[in-house]
PDB file of N, CA, C and O in Angstrom:
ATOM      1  N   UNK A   1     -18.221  23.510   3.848  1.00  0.00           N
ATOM      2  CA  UNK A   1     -17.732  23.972   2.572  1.00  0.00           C
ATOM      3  C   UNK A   1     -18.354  25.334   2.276  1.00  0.00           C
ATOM      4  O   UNK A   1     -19.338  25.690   2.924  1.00  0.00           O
ATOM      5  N   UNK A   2     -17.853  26.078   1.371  1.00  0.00           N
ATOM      6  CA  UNK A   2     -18.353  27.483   1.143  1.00  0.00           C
ATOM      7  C   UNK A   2     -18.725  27.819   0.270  1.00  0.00           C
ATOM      8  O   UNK A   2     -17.963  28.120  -0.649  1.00  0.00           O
ATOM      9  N   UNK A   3     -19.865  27.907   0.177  1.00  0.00           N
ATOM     10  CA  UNK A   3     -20.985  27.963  -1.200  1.00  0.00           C
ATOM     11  C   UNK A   3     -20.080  28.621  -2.183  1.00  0.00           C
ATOM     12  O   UNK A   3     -19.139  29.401  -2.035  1.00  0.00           O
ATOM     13  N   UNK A   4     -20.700  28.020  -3.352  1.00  0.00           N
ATOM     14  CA  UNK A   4     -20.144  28.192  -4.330  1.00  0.00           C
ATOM     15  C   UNK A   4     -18.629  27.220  -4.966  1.00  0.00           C
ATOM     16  O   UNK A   4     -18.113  26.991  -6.060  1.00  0.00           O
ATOM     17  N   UNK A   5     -18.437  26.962  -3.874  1.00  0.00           N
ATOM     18  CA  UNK A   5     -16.960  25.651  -3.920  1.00  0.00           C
ATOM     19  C   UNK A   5     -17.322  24.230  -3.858  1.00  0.00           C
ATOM     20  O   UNK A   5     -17.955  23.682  -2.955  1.00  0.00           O
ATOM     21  N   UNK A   6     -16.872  23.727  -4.867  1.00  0.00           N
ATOM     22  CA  UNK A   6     -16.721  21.885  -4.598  1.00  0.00           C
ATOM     23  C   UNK A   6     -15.607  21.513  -4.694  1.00  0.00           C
ATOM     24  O   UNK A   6     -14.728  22.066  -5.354  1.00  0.00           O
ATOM     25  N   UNK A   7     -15.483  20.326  -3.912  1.00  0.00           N
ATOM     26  CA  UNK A   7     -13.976  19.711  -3.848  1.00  0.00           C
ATOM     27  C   UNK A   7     -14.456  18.111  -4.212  1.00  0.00           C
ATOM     28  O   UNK A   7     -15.321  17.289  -3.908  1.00  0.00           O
ATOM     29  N   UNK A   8     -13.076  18.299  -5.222  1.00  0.00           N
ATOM     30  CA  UNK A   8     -13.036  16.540  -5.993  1.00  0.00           C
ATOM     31  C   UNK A   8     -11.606  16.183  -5.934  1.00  0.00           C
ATOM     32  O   UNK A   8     -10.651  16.915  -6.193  1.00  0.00           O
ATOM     33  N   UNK A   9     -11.600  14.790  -5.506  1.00  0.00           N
ATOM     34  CA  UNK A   9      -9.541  14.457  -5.735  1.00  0.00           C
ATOM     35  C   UNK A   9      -9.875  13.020  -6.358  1.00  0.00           C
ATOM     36  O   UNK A   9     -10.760  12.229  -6.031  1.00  0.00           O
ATOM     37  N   UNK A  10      -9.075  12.941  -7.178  1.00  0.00           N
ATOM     38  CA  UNK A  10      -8.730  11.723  -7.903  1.00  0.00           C
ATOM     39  C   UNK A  10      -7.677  10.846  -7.786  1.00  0.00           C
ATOM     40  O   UNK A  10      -7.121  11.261  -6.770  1.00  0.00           O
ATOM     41  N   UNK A  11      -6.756   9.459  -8.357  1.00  0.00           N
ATOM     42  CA  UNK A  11      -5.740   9.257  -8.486  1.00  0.00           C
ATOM     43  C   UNK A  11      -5.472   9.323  -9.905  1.00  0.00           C
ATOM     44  O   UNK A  11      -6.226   8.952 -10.804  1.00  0.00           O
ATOM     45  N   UNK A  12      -3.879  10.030 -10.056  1.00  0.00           N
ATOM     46  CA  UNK A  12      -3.307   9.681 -11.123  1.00  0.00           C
ATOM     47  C   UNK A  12      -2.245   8.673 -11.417  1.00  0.00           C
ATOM     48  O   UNK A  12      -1.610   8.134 -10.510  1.00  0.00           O
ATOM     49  N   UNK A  13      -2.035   8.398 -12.771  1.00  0.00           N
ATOM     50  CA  UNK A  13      -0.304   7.938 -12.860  1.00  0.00           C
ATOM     51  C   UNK A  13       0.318   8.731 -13.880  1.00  0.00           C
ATOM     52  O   UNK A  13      -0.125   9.487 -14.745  1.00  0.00           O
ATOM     53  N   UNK A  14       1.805   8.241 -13.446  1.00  0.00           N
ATOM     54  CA  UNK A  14       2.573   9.266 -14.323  1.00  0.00           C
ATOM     55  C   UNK A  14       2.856  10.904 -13.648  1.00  0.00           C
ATOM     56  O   UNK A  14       3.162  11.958 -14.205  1.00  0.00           O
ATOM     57  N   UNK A  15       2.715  10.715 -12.857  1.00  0.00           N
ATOM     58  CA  UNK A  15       3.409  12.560 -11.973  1.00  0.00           C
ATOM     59  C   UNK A  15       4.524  12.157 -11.705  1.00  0.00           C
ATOM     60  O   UNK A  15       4.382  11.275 -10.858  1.00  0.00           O
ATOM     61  N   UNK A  16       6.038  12.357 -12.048  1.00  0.00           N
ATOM     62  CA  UNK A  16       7.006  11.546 -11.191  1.00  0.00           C
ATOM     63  C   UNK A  16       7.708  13.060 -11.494  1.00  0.00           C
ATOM     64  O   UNK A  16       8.906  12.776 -11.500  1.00  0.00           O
ATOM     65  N   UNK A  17       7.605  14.488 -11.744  1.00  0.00           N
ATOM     66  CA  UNK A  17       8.763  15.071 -11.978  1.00  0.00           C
ATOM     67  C   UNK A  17       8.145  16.355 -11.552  1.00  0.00           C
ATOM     68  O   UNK A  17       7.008  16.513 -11.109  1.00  0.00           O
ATOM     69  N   UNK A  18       9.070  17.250 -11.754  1.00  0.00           N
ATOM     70  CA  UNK A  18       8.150  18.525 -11.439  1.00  0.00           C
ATOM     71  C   UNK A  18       7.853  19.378 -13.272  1.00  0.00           C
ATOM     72  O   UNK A  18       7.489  20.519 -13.558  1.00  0.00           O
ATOM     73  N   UNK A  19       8.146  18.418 -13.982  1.00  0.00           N
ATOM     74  CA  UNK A  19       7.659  18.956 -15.349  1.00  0.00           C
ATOM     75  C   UNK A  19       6.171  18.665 -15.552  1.00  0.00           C
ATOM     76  O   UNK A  19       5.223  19.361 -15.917  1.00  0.00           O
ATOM     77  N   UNK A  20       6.306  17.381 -15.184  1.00  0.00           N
ATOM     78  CA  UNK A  20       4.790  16.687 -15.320  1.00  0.00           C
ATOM     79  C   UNK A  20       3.546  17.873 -13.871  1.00  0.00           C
ATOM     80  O   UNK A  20       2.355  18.132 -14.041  1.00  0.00           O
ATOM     81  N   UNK A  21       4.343  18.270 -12.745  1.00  0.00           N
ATOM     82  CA  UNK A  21       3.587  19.014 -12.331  1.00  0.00           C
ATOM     83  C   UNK A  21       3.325  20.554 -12.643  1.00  0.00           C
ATOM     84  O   UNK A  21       2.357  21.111 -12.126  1.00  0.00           O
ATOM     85  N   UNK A  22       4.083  21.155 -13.386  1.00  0.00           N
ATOM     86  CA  UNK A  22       4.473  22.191 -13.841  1.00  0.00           C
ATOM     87  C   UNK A  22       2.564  21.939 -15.212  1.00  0.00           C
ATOM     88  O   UNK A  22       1.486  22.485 -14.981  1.00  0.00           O
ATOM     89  N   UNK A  23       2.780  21.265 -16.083  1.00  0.00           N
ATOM     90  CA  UNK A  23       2.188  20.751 -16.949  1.00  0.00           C
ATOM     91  C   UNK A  23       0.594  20.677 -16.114  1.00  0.00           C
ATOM     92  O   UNK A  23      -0.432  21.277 -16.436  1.00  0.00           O
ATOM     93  N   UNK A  24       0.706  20.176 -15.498  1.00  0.00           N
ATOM     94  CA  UNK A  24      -0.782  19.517 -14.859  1.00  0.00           C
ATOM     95  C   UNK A  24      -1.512  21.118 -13.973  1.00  0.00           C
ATOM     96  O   UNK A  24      -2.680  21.486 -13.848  1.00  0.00           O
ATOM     97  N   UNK A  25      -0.410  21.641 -13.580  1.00  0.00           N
ATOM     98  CA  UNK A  25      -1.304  22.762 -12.951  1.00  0.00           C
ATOM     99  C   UNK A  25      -1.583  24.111 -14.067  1.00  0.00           C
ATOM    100  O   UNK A  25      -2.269  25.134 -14.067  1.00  0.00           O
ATOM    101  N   UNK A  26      -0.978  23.688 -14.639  1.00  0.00           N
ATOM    102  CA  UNK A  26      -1.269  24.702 -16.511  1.00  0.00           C
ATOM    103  C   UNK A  26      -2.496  24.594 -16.710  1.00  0.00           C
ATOM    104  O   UNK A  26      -3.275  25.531 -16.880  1.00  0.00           O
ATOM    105  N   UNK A  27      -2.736  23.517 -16.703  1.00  0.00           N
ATOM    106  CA  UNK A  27      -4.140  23.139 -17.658  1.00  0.00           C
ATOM    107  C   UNK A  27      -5.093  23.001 -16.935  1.00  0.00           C
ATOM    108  O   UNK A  27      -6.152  23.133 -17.549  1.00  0.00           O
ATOM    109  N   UNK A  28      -5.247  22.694 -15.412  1.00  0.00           N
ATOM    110  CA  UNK A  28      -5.864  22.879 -14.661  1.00  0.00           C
ATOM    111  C   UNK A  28      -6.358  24.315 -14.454  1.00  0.00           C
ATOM    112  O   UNK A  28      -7.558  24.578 -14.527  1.00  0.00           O
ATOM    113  N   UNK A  29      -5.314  25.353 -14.163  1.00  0.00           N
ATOM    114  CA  UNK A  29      -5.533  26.578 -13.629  1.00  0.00           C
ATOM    115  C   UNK A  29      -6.378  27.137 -15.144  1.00  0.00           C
ATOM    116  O   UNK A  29      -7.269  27.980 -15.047  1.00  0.00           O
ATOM    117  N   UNK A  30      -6.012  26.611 -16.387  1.00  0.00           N
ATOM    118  CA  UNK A  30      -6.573  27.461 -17.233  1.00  0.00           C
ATOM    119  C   UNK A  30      -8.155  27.299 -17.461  1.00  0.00           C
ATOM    120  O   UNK A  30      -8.911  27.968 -18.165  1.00  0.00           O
ATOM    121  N   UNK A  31      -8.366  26.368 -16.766  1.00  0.00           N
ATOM    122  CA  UNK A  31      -9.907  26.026 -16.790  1.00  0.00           C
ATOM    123  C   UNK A  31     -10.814  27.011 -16.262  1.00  0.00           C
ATOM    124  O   UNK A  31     -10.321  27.157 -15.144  1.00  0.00           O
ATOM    125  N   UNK A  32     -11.788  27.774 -16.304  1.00  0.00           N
ATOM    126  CA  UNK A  32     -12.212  28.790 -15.820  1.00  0.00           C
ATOM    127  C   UNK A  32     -13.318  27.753 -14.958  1.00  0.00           C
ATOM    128  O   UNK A  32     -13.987  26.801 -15.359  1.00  0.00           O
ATOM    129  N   UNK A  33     -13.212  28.277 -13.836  1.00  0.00           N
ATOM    130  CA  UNK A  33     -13.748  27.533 -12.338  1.00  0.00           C
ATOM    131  C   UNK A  33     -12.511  26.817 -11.183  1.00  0.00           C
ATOM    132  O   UNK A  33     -12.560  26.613  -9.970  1.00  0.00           O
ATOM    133  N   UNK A  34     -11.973  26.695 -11.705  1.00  0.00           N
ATOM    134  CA  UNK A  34     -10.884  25.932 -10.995  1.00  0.00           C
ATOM    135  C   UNK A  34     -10.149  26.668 -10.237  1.00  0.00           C
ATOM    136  O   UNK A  34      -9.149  27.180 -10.740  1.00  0.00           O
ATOM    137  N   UNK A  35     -10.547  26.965  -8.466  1.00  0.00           N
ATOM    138  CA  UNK A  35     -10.323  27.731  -7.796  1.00  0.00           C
ATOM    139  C   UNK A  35      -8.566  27.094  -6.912  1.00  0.00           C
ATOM    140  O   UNK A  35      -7.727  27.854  -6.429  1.00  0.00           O
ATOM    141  N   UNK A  36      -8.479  25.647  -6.948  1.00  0.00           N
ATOM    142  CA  UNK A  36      -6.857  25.288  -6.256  1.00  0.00           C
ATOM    143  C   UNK A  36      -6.955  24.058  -6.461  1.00  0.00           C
ATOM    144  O   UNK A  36      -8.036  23.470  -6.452  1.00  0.00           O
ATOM    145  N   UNK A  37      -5.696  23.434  -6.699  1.00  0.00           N
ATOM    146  CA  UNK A  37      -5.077  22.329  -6.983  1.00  0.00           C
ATOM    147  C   UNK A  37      -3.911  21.686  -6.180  1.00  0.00           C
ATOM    148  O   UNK A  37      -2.907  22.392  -6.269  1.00  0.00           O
ATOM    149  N   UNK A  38      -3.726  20.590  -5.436  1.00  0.00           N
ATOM    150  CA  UNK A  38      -2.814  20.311  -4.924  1.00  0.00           C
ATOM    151  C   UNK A  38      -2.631  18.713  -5.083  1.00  0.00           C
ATOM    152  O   UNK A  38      -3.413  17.803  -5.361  1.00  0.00           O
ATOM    153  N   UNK A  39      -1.239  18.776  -4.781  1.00  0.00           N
ATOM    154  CA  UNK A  39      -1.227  17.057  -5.272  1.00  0.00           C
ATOM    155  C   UNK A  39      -0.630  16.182  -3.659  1.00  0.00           C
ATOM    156  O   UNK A  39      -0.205  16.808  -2.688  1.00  0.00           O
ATOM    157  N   UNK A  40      -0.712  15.092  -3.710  1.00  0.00           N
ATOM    158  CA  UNK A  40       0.163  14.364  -2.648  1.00  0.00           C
ATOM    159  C   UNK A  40       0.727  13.358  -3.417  1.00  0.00           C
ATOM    160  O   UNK A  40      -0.024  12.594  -4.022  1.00  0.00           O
ATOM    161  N   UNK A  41       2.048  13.224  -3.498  1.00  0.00           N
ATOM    162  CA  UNK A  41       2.775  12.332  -4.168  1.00  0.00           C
ATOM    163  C   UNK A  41       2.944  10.789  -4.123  1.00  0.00           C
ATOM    164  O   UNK A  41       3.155   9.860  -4.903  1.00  0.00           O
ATOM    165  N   UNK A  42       2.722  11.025  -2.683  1.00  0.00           N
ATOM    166  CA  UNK A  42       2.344   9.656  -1.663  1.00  0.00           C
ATOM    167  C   UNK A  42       1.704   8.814  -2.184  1.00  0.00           C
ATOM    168  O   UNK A  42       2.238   7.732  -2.426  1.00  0.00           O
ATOM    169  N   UNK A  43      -0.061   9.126  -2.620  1.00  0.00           N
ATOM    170  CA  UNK A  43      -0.915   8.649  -2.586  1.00  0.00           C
ATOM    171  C   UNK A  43      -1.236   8.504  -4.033  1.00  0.00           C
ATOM    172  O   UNK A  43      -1.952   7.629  -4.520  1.00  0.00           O
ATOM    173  N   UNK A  44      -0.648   9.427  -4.638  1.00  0.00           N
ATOM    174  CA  UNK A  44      -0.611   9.906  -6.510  1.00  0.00           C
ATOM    175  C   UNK A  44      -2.256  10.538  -6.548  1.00  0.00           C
ATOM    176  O   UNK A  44      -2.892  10.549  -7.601  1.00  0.00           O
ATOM    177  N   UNK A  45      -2.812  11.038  -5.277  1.00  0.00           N
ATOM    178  CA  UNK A  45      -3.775  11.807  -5.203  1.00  0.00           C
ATOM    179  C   UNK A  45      -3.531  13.393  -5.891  1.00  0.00           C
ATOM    180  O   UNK A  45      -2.543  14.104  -5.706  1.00  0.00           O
ATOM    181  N   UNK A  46      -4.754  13.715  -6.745  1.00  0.00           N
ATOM    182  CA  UNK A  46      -4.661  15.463  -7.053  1.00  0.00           C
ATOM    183  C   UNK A  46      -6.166  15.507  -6.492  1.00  0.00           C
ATOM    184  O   UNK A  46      -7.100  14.720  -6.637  1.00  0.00           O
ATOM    185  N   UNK A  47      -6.007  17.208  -5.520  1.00  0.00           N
ATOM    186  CA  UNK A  47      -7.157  17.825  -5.185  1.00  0.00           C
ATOM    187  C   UNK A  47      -7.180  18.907  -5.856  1.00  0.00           C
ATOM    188  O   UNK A  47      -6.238  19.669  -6.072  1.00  0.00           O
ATOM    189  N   UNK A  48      -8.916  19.039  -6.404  1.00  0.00           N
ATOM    190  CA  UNK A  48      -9.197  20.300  -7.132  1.00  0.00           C
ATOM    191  C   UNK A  48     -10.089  20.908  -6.038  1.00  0.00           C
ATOM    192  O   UNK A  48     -10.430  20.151  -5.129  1.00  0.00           O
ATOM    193  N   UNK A  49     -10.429  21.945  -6.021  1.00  0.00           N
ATOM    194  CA  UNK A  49     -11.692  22.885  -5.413  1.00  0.00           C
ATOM    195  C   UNK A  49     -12.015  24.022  -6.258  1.00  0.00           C
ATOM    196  O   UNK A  49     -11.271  24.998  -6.358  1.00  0.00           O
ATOM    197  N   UNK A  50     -13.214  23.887  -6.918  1.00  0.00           N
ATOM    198  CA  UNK A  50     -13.511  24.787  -8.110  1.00  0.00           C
ATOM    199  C   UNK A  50     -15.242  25.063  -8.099  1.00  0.00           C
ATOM    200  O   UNK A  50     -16.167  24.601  -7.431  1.00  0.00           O
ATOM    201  N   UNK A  51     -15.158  25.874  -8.995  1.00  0.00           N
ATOM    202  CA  UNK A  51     -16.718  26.688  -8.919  1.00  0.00           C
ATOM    203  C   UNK A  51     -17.828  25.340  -9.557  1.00  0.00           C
ATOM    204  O   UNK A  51     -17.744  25.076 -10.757  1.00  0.00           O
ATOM    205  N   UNK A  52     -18.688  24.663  -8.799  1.00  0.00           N
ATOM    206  CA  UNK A  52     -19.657  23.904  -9.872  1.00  0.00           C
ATOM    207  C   UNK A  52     -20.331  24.232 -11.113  1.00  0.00           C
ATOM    208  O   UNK A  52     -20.691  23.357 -11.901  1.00  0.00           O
ATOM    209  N   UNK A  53     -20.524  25.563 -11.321  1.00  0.00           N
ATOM    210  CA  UNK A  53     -21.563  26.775 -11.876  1.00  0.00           C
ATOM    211  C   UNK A  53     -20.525  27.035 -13.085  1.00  0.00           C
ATOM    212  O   UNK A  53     -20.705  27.867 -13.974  1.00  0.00           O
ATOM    213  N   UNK A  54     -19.576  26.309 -12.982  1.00  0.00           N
ATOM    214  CA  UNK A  54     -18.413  26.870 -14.230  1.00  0.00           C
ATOM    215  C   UNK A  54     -17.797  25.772 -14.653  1.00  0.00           C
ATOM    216  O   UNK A  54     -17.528  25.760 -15.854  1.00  0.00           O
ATOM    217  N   UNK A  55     -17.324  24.328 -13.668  1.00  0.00           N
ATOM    218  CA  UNK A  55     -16.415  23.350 -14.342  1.00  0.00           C
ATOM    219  C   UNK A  55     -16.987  22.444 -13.654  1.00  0.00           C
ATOM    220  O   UNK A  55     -17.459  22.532 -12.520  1.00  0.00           O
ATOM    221  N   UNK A  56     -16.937  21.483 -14.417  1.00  0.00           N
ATOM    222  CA  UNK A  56     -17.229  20.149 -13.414  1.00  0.00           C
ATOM    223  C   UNK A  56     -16.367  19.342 -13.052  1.00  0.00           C
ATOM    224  O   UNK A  56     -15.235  19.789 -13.234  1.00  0.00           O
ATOM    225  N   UNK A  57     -16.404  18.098 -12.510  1.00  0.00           N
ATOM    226  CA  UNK A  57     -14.829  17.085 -12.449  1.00  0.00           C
ATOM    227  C   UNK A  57     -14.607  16.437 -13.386  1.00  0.00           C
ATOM    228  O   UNK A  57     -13.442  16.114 -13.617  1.00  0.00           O
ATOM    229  N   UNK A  58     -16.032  15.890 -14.535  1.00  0.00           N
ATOM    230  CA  UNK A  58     -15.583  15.773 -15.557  1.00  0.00           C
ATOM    231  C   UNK A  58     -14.663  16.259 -16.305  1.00  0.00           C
ATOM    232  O   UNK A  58     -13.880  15.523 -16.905  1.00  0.00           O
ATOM    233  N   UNK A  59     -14.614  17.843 -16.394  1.00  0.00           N
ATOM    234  CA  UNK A  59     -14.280  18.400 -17.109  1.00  0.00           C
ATOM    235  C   UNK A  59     -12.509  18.908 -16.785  1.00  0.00           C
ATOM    236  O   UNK A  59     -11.557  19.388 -17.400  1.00  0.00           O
ATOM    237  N   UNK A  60     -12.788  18.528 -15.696  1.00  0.00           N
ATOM    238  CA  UNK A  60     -11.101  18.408 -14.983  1.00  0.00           C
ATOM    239  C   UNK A  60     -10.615  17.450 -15.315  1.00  0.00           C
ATOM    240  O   UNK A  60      -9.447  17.530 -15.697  1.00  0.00           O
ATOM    241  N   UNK A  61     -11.349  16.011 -15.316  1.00  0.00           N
ATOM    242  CA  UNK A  61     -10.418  14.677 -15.846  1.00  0.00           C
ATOM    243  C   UNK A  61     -10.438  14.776 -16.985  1.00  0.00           C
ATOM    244  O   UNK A  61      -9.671  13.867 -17.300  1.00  0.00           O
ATOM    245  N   UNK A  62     -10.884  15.400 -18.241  1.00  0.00           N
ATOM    246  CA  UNK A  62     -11.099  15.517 -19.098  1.00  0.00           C
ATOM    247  C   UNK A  62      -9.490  16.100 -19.686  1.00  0.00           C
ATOM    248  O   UNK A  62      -8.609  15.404 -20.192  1.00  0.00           O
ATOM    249  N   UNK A  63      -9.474  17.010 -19.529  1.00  0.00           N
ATOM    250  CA  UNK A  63      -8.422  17.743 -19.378  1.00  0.00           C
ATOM    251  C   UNK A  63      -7.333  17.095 -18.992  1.00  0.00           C
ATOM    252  O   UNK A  63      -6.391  17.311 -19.755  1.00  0.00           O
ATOM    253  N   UNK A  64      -7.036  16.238 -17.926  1.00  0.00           N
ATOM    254  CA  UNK A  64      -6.063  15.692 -17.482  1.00  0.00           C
ATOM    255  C   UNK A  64      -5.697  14.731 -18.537  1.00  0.00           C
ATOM    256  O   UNK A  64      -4.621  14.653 -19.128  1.00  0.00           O
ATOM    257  N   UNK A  65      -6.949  13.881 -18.710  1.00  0.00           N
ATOM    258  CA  UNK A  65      -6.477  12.828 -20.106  1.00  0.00           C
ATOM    259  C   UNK A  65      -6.030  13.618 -20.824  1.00  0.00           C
ATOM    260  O   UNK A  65      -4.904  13.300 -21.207  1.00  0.00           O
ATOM    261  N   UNK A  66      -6.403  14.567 -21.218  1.00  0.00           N
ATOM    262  CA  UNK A  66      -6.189  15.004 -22.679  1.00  0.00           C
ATOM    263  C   UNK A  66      -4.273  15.258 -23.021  1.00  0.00           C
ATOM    264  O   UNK A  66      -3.697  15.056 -24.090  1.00  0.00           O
ATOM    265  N   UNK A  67      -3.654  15.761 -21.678  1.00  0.00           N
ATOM    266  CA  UNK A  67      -2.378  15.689 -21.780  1.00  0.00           C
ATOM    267  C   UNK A  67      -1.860  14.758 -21.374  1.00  0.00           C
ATOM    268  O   UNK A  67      -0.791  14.900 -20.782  1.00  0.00           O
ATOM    269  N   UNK A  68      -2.290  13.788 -21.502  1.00  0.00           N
ATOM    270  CA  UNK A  68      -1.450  12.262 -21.170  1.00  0.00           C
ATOM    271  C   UNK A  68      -1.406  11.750 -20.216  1.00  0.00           C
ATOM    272  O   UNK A  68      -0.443  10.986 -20.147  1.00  0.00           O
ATOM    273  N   UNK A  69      -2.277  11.797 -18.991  1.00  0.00           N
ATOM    274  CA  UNK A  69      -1.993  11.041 -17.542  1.00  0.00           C
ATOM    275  C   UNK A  69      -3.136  10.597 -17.806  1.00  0.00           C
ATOM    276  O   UNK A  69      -4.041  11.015 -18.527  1.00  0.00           O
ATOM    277  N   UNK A  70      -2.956   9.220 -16.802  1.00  0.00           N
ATOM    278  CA  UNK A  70      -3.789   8.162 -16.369  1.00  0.00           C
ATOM    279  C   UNK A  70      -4.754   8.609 -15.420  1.00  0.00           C
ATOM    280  O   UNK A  70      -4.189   9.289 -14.564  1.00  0.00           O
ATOM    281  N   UNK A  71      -5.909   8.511 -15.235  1.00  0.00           N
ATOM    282  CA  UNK A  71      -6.604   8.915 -13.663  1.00  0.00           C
ATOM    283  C   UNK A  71      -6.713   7.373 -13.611  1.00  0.00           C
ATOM    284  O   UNK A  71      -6.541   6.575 -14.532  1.00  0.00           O
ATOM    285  N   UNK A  72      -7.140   7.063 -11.912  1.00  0.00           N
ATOM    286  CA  UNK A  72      -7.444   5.897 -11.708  1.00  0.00           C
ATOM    287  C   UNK A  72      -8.634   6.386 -10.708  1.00  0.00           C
ATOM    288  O   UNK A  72      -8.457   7.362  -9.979  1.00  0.00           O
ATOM    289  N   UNK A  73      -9.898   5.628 -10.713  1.00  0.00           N
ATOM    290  CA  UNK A  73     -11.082   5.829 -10.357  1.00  0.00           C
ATOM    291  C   UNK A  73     -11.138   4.956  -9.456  1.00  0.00           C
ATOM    292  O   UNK A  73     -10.851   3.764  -9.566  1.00  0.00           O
ATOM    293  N   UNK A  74     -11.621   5.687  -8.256  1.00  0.00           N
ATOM    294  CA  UNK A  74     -11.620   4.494  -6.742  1.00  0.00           C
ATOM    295  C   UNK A  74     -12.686   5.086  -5.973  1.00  0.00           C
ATOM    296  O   UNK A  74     -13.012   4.599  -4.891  1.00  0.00           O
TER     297      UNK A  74
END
C-alpha cells in the first residue's frame, strides 16, 4: 500500500440503480480524504481508499447512513 492511503470496503443495501450510485459517490467524493470509490454489485461490496490523516471509515459509513443506505458489517 502507499503511504499515506488506506483501503476499507464494506457491504451495503439498497444500491439497485444508477441514481442510488450517482448519490453515493457525491457524498463520498465530497469528503475531504477520500481518494476512490468503487462498488461491485455482485457482492453489494463498496471500496473506499482515502487519506487516514483526513477521514476515517467511520466517517465514510457515517456519511453513507446519513443518506439512507444500510451498511452491513462482516
Amino acid at each position: 500500500m502507499v503511504e499515506g492511503k488506506a483501503r476499507g470496503v464494506f457491504r451495503i443495501l439498497n444500491m439497485d440503480c444508477a441514481g442510488c450510485t450517482r448519490t453515493m459517490l457525491k457524498t463520498l467524493y465530497k469528503l475531504d480524504g477520500v481518494i476512490d470509490v468503487s462498488f461491485n454489485y455482485i457482492t453489494d461490496k463498496v471500496y473506499v481508499v482515502y487519506d487516514p490523516e483526513k477521514v476515517t471509515m467511520d466517517d465514510v459509513k457515517k456519511a453513507v447512513k446519513k443518506i439512507g443506505f444500510k451498511i452491513i458489517e462482516f
